[in-house]
LUMTOR-619365 format. One record per residue: y, z, x of N, C-alpha, C in turn; residue number from 1. Coordinates in steps of 0.05 Angstrom, whole numbers, plus 5000, padded with zeros to 4 digits. Atoms other than C-alpha are relative to their C-alpha. Layout:
BEGIN
R   nv   nw   nu  cav  caw  cau   cv   cw   cu resi
R    Y    Z    X    Y    Z    X    Y    Z    X  NUM
...
***
This chain:
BEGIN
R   nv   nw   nu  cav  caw  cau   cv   cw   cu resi
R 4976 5000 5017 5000 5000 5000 5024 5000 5017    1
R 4978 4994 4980 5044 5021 5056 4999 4970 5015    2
R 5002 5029 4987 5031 4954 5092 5015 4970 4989    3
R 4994 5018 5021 5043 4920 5029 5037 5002 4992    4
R 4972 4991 5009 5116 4945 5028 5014 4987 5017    5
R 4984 5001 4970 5132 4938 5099 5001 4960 5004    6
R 5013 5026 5001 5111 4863 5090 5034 4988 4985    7
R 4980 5014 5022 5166 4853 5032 5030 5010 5016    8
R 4972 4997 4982 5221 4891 5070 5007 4975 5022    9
R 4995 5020 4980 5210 4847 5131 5007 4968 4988   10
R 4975 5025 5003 5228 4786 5087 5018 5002 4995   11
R 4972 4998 5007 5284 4807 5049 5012 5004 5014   12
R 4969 4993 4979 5322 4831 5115 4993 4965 5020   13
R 5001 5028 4991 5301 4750 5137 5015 4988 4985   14
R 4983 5018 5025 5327 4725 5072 5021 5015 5002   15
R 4973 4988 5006 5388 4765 5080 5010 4984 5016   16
R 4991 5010 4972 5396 4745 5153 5004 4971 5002   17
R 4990 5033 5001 5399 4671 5137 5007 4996 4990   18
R 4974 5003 5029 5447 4680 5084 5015 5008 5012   19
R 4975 4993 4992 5494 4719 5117 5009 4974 5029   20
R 4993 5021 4985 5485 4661 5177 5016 4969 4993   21
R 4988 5023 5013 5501 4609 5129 5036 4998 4988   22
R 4980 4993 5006 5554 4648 5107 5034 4992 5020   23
R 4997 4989 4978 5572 4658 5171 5020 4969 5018   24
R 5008 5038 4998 5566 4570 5186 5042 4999 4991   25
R 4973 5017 5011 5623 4561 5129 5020 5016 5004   26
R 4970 4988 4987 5676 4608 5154 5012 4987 5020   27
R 4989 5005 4983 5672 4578 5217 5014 4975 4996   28
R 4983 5032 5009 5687 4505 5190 5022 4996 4999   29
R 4976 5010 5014 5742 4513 5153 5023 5007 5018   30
R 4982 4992 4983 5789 4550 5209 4997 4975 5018   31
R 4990 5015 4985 5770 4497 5254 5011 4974 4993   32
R 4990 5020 5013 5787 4439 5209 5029 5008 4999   33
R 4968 4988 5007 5855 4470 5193 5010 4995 5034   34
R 4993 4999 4976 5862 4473 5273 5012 4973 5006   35
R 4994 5025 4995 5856 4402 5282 5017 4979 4979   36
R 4983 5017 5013 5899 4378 5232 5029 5004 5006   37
R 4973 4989 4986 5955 4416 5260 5005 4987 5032   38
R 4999 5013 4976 5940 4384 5328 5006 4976 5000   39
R 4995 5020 5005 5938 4318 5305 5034 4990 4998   40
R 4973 4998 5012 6013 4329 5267 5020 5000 5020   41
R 4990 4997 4974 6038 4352 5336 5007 4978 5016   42
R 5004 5026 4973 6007 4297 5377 5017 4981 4989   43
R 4992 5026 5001 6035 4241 5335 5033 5009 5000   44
R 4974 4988 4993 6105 4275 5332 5015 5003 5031   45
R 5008 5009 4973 6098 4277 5405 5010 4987 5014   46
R 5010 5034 4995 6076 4204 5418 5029 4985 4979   47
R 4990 5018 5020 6132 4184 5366 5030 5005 5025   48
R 4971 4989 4987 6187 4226 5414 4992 4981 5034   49
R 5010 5012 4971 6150 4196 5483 5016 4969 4997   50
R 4995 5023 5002 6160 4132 5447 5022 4983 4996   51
R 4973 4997 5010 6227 4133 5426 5019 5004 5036   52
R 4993 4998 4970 6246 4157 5503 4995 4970 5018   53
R 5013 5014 4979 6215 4102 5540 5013 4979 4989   54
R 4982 5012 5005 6245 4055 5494 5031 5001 5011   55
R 4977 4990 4987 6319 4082 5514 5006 4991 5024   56
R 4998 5001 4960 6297 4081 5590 5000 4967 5007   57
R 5003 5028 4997 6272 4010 5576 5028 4986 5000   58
R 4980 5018 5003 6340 3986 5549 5025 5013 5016   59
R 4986 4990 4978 6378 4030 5594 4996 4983 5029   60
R 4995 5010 4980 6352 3996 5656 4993 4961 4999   61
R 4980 5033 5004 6355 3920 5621 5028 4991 5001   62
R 4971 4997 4990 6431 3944 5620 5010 4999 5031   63
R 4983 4991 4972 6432 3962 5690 4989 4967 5013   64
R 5008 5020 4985 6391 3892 5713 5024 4981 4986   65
R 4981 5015 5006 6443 3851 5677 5030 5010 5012   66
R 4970 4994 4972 6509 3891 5714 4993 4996 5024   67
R 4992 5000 4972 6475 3892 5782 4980 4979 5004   68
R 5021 5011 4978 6428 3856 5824 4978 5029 5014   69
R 5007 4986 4987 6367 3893 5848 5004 5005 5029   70
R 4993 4994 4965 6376 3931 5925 5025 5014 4996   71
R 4974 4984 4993 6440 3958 5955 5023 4979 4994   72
R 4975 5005 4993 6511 3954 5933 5015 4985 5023   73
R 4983 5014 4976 6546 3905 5980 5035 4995 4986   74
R 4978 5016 5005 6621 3882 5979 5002 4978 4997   75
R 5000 5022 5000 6639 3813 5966 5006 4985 5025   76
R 4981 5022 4982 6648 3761 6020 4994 4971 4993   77
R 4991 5013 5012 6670 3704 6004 5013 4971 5017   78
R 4997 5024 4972 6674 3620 6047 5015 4983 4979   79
R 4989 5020 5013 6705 3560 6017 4987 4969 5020   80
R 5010 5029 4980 6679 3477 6033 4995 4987 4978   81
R 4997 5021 5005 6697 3415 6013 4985 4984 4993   82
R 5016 5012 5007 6651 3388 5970 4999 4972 4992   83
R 4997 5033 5016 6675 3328 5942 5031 4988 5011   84
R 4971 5018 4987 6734 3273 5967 5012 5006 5027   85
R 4978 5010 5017 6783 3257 5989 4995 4981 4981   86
R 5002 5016 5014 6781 3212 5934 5021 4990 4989   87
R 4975 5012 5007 6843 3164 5898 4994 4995 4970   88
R 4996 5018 5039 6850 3154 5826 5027 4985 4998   89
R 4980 5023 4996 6886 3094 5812 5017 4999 4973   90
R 4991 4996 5030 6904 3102 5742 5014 5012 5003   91
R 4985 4976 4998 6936 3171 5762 5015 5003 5024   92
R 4987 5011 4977 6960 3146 5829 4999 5040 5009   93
R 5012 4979 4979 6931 3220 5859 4984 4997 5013   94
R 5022 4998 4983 6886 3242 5917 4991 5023 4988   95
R 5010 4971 4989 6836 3299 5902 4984 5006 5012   96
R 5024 4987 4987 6785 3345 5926 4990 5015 4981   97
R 5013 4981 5019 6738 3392 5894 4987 5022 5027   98
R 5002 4978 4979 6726 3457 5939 4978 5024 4987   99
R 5013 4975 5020 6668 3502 5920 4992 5028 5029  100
R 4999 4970 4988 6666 3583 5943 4972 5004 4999  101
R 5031 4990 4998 6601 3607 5971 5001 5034 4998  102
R 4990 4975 4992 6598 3681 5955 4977 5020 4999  103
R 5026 4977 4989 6550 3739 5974 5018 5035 4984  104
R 4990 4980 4995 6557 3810 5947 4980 5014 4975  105
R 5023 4991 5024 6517 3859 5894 5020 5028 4989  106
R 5008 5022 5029 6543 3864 5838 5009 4970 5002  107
R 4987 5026 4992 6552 3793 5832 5030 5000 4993  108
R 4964 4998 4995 6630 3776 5846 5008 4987 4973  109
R 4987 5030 5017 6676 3737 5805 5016 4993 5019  110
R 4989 5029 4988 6709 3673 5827 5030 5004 4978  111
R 4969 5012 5004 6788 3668 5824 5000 4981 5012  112
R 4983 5013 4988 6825 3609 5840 5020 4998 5002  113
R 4971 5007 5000 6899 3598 5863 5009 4975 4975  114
R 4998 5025 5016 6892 3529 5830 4972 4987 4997  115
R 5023 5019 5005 6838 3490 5795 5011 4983 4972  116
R 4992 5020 5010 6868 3425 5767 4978 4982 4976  117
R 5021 5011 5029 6798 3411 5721 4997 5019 4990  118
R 5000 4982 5027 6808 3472 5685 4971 5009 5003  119
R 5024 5006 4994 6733 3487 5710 4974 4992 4993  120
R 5012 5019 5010 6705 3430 5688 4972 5001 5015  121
R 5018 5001 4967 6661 3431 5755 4987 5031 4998  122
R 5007 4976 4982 6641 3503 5750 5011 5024 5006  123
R 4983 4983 4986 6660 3571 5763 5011 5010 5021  124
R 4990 5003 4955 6656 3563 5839 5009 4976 5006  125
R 4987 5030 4988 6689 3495 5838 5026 4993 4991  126
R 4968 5008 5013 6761 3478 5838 5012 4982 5007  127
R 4982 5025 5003 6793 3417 5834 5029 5001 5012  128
R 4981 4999 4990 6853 3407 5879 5008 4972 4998  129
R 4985 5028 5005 6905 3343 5859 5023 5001 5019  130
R 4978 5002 4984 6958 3316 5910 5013 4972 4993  131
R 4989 5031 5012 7006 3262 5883 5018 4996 5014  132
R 4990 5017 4991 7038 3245 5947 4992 4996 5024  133
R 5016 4998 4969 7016 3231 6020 5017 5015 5019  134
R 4988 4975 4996 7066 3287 6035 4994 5018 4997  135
R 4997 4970 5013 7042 3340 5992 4967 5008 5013  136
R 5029 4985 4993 6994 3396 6018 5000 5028 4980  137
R 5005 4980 5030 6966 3449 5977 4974 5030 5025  138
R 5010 4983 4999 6937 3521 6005 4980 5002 4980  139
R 5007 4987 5016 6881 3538 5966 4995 5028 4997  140
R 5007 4973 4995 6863 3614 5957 4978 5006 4972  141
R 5012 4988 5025 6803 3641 5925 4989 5036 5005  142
R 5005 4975 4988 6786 3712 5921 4975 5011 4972  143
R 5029 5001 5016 6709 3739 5890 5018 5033 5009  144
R 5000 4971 5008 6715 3817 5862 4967 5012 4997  145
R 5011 4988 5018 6659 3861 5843 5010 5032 5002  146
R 4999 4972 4991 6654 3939 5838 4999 5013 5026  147
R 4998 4983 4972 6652 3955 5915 5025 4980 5010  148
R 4987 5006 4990 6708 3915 5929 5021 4962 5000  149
R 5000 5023 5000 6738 3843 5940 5011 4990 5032  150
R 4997 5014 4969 6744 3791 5995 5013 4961 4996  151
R 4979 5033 5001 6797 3721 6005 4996 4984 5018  152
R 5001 5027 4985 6789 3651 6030 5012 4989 4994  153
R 4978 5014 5008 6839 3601 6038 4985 4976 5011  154
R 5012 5027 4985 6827 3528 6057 5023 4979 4996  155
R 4974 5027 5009 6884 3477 6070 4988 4967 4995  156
R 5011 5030 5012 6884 3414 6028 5025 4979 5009  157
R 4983 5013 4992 6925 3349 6056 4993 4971 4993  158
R 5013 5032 5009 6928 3274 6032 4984 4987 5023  159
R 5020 5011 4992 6870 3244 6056 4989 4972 4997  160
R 5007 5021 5012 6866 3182 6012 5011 4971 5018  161
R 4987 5026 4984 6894 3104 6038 5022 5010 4980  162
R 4964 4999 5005 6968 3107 6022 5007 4989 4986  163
R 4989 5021 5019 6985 3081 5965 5023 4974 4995  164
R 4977 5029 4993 7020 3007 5962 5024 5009 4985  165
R 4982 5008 5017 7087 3013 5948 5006 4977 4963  166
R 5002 5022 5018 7108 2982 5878 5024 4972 5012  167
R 4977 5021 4988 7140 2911 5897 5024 5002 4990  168
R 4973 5005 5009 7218 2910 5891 5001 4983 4982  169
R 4992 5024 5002 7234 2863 5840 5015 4985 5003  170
R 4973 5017 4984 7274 2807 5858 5017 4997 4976  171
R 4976 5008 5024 7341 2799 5821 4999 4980 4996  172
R 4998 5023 5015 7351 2751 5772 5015 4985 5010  173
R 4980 5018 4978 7382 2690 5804 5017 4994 4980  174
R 4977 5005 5018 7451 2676 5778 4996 4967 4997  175
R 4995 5025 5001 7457 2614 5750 5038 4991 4987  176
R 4973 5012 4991 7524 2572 5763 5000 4970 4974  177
R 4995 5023 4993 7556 2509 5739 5023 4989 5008  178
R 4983 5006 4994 7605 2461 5767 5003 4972 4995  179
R 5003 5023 5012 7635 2398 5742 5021 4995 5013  180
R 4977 5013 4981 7669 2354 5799 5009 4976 4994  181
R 4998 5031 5003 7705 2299 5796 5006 4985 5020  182
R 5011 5018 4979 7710 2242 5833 5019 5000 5018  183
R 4986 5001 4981 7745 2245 5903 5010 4970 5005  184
R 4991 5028 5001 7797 2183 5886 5012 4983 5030  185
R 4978 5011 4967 7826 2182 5962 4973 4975 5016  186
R 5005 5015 4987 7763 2158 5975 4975 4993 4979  187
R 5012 5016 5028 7733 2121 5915 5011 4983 4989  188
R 4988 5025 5002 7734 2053 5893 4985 4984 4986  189
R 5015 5017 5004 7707 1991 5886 5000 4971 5015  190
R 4999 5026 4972 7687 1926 5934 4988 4973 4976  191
R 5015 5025 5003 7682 1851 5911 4991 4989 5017  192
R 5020 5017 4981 7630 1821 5941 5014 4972 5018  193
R 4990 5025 4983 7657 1766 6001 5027 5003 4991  194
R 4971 4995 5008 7730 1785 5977 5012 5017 5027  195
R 4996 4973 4981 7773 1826 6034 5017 5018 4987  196
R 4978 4978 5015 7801 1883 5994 4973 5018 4989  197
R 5011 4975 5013 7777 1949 5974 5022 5016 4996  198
R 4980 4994 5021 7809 1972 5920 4993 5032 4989  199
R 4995 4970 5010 7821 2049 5896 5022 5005 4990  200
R 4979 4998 5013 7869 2076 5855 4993 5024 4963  201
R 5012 4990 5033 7857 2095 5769 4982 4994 5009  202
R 5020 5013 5002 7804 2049 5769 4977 4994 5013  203
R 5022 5013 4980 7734 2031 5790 4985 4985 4979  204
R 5007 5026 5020 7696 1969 5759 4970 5002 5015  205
R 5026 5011 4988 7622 1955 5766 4990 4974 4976  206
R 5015 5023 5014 7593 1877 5743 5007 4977 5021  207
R 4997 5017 4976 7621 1811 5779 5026 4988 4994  208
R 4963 5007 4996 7688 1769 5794 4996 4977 4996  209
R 4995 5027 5006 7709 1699 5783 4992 4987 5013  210
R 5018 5006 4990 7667 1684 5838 4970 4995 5004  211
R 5028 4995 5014 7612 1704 5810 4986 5011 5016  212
R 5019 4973 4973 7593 1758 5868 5001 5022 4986  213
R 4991 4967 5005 7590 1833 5854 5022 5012 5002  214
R 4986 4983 5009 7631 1880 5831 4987 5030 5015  215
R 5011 4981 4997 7609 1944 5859 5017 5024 5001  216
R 4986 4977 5010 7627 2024 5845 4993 5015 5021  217
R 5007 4969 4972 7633 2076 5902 5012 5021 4992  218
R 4989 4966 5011 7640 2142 5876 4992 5018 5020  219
R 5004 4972 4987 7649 2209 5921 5005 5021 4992  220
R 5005 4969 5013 7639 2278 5902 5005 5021 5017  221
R 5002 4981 4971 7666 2338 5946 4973 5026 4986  222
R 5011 4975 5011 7613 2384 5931 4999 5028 5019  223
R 4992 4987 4973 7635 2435 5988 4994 5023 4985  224
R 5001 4966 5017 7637 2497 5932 4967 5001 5003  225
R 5025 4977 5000 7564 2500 5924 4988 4991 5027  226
R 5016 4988 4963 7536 2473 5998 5002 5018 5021  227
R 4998 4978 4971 7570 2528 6032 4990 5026 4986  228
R 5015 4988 5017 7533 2573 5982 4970 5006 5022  229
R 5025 4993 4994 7468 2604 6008 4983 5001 4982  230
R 5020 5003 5011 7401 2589 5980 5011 5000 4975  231
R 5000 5001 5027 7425 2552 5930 4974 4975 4983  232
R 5024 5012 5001 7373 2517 5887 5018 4976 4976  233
R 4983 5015 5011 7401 2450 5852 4976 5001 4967  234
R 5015 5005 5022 7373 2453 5767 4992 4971 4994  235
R 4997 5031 5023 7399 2393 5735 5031 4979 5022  236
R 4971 5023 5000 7458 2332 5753 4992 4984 4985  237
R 4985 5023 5014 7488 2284 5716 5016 4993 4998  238
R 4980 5018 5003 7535 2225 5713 5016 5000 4970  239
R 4978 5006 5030 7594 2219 5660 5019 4987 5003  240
R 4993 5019 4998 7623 2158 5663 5007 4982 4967  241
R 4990 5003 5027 7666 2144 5595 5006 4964 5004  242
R 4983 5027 4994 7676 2066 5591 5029 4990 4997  243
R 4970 5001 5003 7749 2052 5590 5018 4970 4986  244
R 4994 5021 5007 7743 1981 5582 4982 4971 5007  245
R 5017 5018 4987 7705 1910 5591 5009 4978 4988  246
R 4989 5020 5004 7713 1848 5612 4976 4980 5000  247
R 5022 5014 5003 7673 1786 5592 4978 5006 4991  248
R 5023 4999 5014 7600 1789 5580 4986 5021 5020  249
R 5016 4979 4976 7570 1851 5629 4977 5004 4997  250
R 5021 4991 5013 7517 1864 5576 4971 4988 5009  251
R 5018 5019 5001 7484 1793 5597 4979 5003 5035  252
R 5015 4986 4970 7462 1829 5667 4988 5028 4998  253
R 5024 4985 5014 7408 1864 5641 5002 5033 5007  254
R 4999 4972 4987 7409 1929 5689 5020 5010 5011  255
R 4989 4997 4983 7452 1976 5723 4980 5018 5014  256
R 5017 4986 4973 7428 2009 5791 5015 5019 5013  257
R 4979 4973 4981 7450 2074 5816 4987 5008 5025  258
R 5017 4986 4967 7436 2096 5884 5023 5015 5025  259
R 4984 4985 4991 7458 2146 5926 5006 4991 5036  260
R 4988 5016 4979 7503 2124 5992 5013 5011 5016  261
R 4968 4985 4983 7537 2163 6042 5011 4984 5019  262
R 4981 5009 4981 7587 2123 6065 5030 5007 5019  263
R 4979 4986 4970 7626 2173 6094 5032 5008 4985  264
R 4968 4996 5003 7708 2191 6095 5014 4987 4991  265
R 4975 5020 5017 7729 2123 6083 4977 4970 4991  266
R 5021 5024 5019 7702 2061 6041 5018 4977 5013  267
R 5000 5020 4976 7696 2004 6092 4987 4968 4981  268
R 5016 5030 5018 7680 1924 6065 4976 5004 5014  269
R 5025 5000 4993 7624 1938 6111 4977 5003 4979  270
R 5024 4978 5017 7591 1985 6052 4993 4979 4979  271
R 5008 5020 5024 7589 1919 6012 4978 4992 4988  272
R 5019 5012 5006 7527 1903 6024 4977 5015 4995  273
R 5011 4988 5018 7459 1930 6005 4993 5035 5027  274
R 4998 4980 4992 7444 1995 6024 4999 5024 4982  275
R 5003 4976 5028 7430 2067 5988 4974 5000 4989  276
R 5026 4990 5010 7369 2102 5956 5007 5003 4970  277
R 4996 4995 5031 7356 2085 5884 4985 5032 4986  278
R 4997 4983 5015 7365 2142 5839 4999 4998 4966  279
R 5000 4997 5036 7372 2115 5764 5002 4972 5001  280
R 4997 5024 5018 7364 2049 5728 4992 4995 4974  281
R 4999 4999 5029 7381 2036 5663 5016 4973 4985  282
R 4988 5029 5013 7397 1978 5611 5022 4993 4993  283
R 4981 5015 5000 7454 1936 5596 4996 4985 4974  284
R 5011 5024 5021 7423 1901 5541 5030 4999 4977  285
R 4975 5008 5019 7491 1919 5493 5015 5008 5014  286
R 4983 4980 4983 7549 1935 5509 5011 5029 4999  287
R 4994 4983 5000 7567 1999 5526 5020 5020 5009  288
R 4973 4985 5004 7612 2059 5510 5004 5018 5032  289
R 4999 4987 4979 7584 2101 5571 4980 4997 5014  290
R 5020 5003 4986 7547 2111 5637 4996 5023 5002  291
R 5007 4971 5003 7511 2170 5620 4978 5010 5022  292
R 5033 5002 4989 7446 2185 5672 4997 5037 5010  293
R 5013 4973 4984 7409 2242 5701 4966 4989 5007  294
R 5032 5000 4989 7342 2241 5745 4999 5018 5008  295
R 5019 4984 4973 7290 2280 5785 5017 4990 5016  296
R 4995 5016 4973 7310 2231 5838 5031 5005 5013  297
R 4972 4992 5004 7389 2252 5834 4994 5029 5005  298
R 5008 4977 4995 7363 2319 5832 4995 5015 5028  299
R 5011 5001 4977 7329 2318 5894 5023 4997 5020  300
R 4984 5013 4977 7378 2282 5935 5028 5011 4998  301
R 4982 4991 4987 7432 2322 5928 4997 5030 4999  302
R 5008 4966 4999 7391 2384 5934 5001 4999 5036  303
R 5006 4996 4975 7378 2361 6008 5023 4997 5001  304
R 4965 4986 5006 7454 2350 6010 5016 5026 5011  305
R 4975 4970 4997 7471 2421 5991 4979 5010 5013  306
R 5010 4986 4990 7417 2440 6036 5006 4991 5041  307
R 4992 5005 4974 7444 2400 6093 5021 5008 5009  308
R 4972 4983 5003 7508 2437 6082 5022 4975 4997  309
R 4981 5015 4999 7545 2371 6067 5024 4995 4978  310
R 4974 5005 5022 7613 2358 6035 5001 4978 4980  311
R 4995 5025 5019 7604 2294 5997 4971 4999 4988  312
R 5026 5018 5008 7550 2265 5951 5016 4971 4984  313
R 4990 5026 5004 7566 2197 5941 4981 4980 4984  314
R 5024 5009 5019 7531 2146 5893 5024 4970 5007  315
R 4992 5022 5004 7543 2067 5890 4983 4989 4977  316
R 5005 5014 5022 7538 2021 5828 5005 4977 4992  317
R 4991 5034 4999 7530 1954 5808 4979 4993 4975  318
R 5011 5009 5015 7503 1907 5755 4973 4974 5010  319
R 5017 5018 4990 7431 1870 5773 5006 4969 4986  320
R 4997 5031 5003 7444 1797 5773 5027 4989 5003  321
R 4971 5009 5020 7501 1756 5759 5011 4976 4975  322
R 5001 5025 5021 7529 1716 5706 5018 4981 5002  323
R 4996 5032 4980 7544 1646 5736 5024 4993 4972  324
R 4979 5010 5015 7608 1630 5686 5029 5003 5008  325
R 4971 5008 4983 7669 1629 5732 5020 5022 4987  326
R 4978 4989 5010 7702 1686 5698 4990 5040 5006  327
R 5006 4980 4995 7703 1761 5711 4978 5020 4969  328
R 5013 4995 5017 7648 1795 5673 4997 5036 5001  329
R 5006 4978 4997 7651 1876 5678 5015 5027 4975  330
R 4993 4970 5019 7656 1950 5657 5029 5012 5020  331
R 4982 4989 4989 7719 1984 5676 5002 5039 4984  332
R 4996 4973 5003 7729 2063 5685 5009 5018 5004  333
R 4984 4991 4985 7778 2108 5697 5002 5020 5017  334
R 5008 4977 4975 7776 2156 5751 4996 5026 4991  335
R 4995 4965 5005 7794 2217 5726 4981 5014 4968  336
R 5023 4996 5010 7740 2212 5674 4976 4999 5004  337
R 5029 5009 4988 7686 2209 5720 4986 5029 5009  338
R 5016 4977 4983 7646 2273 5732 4973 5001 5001  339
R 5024 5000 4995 7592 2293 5763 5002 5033 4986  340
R 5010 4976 5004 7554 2359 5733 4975 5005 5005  341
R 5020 4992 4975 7516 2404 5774 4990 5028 4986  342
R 5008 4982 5002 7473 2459 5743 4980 5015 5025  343
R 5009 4989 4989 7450 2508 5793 4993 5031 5001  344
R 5007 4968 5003 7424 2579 5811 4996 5010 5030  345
R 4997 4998 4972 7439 2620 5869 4991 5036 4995  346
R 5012 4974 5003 7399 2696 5889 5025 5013 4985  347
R 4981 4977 5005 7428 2756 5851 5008 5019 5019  348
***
């Protein structure tokens, strides 16, 4: 009986003992669960502050790589060289250059220039220097800063380019002249052919005589005003020869013949005969009021003339042919209506 007791005790204090262990189990759980949830709360609170820092530090020293250069603080120093030209613009009738600064220093410097004429089209290390005369020189000065300090270079700039051509003077407008001479009667006339007389006075006659020889017209011209003229250039001449009067039939000798004759101071029967450089021929066919003419060839010849520096231009005139009827057949004209006109032009 006693055995039978001791039997039942010894379970019940087993079945106790693994109840109070179980008990024992869920106490411990729940404190440590509670532990680690509080650790957790911490950690990421933490990790949120760690993360938050490191960011900061991050954009703190992206600030500092953008002000400096990694290494040591240096001062600036600072060269200058001639990168480009001399060169000429023609359009702008300047010489330039373009000058770029080499510069060393940490933090990086800045670039001044004295002068930069492209506004720095080229660059913040390049400056454009313009010189618009082959006189003008130009100092440049550039000077680089940073935080430890700054440092200056100069570089002299001087025309370099080919020399620009003068613009040509223009030449003054040449004056233009005229002069309307008339005919020098002391020694102006007219010769019949095989006759001895030379005749001057009012009158000069060109056609033929009762002999039925020529008639011929010697006209002189002092043209002294413009051959003593320098570089003068002859435009235009022309004859003006008003008819005054006529005798017989003149008309029936088809041509007259002008040609130029220097016969000099005095009108000699010598000059009767042929002689002189034709200058104008023109018709007869009616009769007429005047002897009007102008040529090139007139032009010419008393350009050499006023280039030979001579006093006279002289002209002789006559009618081609003759008309075989025993009676005088001509034009008559009076002196003092006889001019010559001379357009010319002499330097301004």
């Amino acid at each position: 009986m006693k055995r039978k007791y001791f039997i039942f005790i010894s379970i019940l204090a087993i079945v106790t003992l693994f109840t109070t262990a179980a008990l024992c189990n869920q106490c411990s759980i729940t404190p440590s669960t509670t532990t680690e949830k509080i650790d957790v709360e911490e950690e990421t609170a933490a990790e949120k502050e760690t993360s938050a820092d490191r960011t900061e530090d991050k954009k703190t020293d992206e600030e500092t790589t953008e002000a400096e250069e990694p290494g040591e603080k240096e001062k600036p120093e600072i060269s200058l060289a001639i990168v480009y030209g001399p060169e000429y613009k023609v359009d702008e009738e300047l010489c330039f250059y373009r000058v770029k600064a080499m510069v060393t220093g940490n933090p990086k410097p800045t670039i001044s220039f004295s002068k930069d004429d492209s506004d720095s089209a080229w660059g913040k290390d390049v400056a454009q220097v313009n010189l618009y005369d082959p006189d003008e020189t130009y100092t440049l000065t550039a000077t680089a800063t940073n935080s430890e300090g700054s440092d200056t270079a100069t570089i002299n700039i001087s025309w370099g380019c080919p020399e620009p051509e003068p613009e040509p003077t223009p030449e003054p407008e040449p004056e233009e002249a005229v002069a309307d001479i008339n005919v020098d009667t002391a020694i102006s006339g007219y010769i019949v052919v095989d006759v001895d007389a030379v005749v001057g006075g009012l009158y000069t006659y060109v056609g033929d005589h009762t002999n039925d020889k020529q008639i011929k017209a010697y006209l002189s011209f002092n043209i002294n005003s413009i051959s003593s003229l320098d570089d003068v250039t002859v435009k235009e001449v022309s004859v003006s020869m008003p008819v005054d009067g006529i005798g017989g039939h003149p008309e029936l000798m088809p041509n007259v013949h002008v040609r130029v004759f220097d016969y000099g101071n005095t009108l000699e029967l010598a000059d009767q005969g042929a002689g002189g450089d034709f200058v104008a021929i023109f018709p007869t066919s009616n009769p007429m009021a005047s002897f009007n003419f102008s040529t090139s060839d007139m032009v010419a010849k008393l350009q050499s003339a006023v280039d030979a520096e001579k006093d006279r231009f002289q002209l002789k005139l006559s009618l081609e042919g003759i008309n075989v009827d025993g009676i005088t057949d001509w034009y008559r004209f009076k002196m003092s209506n006889i001019v010559l006109h001379v357009e010319y032009e002499i330097p301004g």
